[in-house]
C-alpha positions as CSV (number, residue, x, y, z in Angstrom):
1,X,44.9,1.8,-8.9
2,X,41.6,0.2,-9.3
3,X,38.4,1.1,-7.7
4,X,35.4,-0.7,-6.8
5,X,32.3,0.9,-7.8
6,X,30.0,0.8,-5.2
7,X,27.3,-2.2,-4.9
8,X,23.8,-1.5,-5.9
9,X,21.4,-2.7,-3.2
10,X,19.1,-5.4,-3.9
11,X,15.8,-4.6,-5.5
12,X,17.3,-0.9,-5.6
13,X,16.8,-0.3,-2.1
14,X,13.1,-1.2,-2.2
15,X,13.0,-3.3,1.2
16,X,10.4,-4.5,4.0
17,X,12.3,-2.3,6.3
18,X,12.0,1.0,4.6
19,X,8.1,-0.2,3.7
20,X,7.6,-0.1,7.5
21,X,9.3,3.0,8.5
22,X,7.2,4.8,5.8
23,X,3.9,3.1,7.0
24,X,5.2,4.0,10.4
25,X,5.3,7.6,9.5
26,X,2.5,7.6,7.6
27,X,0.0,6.3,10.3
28,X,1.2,9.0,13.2
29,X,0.0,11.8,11.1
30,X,-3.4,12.2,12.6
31,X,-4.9,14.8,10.6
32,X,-4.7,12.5,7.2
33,X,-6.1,9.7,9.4
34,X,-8.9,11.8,9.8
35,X,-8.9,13.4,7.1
36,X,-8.9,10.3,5.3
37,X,-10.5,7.6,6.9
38,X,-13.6,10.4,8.7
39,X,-14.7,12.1,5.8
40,X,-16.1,9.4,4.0
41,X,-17.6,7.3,7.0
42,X,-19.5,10.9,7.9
43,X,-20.8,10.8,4.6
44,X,-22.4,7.3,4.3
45,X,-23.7,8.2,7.8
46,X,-25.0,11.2,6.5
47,X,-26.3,10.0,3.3
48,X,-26.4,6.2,2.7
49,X,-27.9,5.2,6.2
50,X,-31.4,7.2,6.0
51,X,-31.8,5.6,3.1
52,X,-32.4,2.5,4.2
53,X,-35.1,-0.1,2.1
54,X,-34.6,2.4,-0.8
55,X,-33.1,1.1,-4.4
56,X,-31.9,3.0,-7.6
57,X,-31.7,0.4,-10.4
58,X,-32.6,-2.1,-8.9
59,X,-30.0,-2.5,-6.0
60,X,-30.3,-1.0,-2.5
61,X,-29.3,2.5,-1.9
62,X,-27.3,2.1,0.9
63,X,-24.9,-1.1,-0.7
64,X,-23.9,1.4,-3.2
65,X,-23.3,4.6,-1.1
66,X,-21.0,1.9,0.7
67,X,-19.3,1.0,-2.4
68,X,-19.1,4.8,-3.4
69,X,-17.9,6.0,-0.2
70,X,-15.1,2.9,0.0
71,X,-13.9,3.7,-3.3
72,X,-13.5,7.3,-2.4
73,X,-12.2,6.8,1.0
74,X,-9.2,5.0,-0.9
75,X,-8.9,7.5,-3.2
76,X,-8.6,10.4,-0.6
77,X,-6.5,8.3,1.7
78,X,-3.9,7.3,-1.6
79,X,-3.7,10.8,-2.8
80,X,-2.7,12.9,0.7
81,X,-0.5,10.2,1.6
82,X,1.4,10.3,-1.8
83,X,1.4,14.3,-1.5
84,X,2.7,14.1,1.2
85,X,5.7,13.9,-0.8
86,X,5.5,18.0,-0.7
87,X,6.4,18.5,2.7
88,X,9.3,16.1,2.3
89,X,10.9,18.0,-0.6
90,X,10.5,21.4,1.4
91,X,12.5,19.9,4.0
92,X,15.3,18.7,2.1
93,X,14.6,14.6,2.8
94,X,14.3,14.4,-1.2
95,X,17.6,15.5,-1.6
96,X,19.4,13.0,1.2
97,X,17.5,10.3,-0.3
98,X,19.5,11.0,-3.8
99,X,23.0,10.4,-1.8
100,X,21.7,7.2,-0.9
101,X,21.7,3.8,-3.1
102,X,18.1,3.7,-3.2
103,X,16.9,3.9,-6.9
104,X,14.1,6.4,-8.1
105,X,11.9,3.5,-8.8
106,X,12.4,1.9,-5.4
107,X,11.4,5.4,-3.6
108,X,8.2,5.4,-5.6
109,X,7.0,2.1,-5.0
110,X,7.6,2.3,-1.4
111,X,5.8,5.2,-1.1
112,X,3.0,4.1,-3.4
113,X,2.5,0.9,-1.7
114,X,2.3,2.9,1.6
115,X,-0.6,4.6,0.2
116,X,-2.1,1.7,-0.9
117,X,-2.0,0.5,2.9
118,X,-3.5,3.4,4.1
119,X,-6.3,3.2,0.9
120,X,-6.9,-0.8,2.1
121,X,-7.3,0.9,6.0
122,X,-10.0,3.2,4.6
123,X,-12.1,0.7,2.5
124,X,-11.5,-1.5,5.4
125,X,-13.1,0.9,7.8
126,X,-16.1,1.7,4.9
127,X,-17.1,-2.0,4.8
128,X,-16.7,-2.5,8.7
129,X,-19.1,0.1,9.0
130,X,-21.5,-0.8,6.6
131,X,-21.7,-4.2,8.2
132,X,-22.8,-2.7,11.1
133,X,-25.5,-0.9,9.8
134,X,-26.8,-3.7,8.2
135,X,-25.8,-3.7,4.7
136,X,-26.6,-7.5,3.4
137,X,-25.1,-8.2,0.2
138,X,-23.3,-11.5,-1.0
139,X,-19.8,-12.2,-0.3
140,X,-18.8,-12.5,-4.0
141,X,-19.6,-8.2,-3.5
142,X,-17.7,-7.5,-0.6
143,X,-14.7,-9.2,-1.9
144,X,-14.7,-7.7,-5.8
145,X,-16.1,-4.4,-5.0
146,X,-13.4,-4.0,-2.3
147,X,-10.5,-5.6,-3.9
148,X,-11.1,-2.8,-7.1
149,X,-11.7,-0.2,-4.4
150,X,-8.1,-0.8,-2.7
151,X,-6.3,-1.7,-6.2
152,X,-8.0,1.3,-7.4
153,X,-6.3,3.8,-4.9
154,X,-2.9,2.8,-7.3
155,X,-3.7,5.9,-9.4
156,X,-4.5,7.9,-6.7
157,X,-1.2,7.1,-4.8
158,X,0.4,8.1,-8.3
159,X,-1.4,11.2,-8.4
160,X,-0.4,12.2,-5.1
161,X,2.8,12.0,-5.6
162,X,2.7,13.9,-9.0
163,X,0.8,16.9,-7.6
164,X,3.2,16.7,-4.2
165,X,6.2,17.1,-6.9
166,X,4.4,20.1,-8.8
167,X,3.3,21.8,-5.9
168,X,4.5,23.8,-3.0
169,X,4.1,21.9,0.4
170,X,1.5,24.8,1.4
171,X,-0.6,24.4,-1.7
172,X,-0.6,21.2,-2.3
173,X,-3.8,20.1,-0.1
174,X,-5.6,23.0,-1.2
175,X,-5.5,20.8,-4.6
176,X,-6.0,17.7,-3.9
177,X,-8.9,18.5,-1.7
178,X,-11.2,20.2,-4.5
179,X,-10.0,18.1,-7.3
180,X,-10.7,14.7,-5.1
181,X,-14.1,16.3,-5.0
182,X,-14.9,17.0,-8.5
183,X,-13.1,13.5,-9.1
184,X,-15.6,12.0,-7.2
185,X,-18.8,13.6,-8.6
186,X,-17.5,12.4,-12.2
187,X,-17.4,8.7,-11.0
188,X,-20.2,8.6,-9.7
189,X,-19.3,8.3,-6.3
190,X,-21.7,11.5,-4.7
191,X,-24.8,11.0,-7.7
192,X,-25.7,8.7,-9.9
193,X,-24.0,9.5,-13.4
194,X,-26.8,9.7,-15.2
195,X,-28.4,12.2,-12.9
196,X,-25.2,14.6,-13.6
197,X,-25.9,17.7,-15.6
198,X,-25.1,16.9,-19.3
199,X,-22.2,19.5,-19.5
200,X,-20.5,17.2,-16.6
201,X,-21.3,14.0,-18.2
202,X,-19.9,14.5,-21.5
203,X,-16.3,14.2,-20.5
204,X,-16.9,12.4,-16.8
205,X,-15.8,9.2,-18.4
206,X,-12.4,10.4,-19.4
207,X,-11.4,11.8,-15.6
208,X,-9.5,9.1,-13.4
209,X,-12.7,8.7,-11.1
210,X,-14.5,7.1,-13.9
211,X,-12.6,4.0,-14.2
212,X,-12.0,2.5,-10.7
213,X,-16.1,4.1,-9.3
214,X,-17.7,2.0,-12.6
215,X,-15.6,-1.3,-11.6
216,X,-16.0,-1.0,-8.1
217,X,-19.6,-1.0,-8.4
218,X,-20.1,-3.6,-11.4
219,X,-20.5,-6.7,-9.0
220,X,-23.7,-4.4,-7.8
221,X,-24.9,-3.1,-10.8
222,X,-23.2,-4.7,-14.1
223,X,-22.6,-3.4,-17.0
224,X,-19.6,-2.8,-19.3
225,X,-15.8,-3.5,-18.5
226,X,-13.6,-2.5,-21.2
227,X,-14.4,1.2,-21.4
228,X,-13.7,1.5,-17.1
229,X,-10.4,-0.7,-17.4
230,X,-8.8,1.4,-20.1
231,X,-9.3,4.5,-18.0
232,X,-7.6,2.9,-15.1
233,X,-4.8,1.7,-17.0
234,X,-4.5,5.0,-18.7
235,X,-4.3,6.8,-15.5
236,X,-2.5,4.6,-13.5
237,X,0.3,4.4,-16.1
238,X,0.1,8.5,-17.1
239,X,0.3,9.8,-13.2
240,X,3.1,6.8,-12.6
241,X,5.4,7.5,-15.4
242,X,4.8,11.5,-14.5
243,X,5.8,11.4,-10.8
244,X,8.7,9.0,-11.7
245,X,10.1,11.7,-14.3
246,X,8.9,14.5,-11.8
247,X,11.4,12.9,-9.1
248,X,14.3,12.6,-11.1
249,X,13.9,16.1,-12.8
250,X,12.8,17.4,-9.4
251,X,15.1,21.0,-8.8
252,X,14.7,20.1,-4.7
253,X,16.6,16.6,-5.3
């Protein structure tokens, strides 16, 4: 007697449906909307707005806290959203999604593309505000600076989810929190590189802030692309390939 083998959805489960669910789920979680989308507009509150008329190399102070601030606003909002993945395994969702059709690769990119969303949300919210302070700067700006910040959040969404398959569901934003942080400070995104202690400086350009915080600000600034392109490309493709081998090696599958 023969048996069918049972089809294979299409685009291995990846679908608009499951895309919204996740977003869905994503955005009734307060405390990361908060968390993520707070933090950094407190900061260029805090620190970009009293400074404004000053410049640092020639461009105003307060267009580059924006930048700074966006990009890390996407990277915070990426990274606890792809942790989130954590919680999820301690539960046992992990393991009912390996019953179903949907493919590995499928899972991922749903839930990276959901942290993307959130990442766009929070750059969104960084240039809205900005705008309302009265940063000027020329459209040409808004647009790169924020399209690098969002595509940036990529590696972060990757990252996420490798650190929430590593870690423990109660550890796991006790990591990302600090690391985000020293992240940060080695792109540049809290003080200016080159007013970083030497010790820090000598390896900031090979952390995954370095990349997307040098390209985000380049339509301000200029200055070199290759060297801040590689890094994201190296990151983006290290944290992906990780969390996909993570998932399908994970023990709570």
């Amino acid at each position: 007697m023969m048996t069918m083998a049972p089809a294979r959805p299409p685009y291995g489960g990846f679908n608009t449906v499951a895309l919204r669910l996740e977003v869905r789920r994503v955005l009734r979680n307060r405390r990361t909307l908060v968390f993520a989308l707070g933090m950094p507009a407190l900061f260029f509150l805090s620190f970009g707005l009293p400074q404004a008329g000053q410049a640092a190399a020639g461009t105003e102070v307060r267009q580059l806290t924006m930048v700074n601030m966006a990009v890390y606003g996407s990277m915070l909002a990426a990274t606890s959203c792809g942790a989130a993945v954590a919680v999820e395994r301690s539960v046992g969702w992990t393991r009912q999604l390996r019953i179903t059709p949907l493919l590995p690769l499928a899972h991922l990119a749903i839930k990276v593309l959901t942290a993307m969303l959130l990442g766009l949300l929070s750059v969104a919210v960084e240039f809205t505000l900005g705008a309302a302070s009265g940063v000027r700067a020329p459209l040409r700006v808004w647009l790169l600076s924020g399209l690098i910040a969002w595509l940036g959040s990529s590696v972060f969404a990757a990252l996420g989810l490798f650190a929430g398959f590593v870690l423990p569901s109660e550890n796991v934003m006790q990591f990302v929190g600090p690391a985000l942080a020293l992240l940060a400070l080695c792109g540049g995104l809290f003080v200016p590189l080159p007013f970083l202690p030497e010790s820090i400086r000598s390896f900031a350009e090979f952390t995954p802030g370095y990349g997307v915080g040098q390209l985000a600000r380049l339509p301000l600034t200029g200055g070199p692309v290759a060297g801040a392109l590689a890094n994201l490309a190296v990151w983006a493709t290290l944290f992906l390939t990780g969390a996909a081998w993570l998932y399908r090696r994970d023990p709570a599958r």
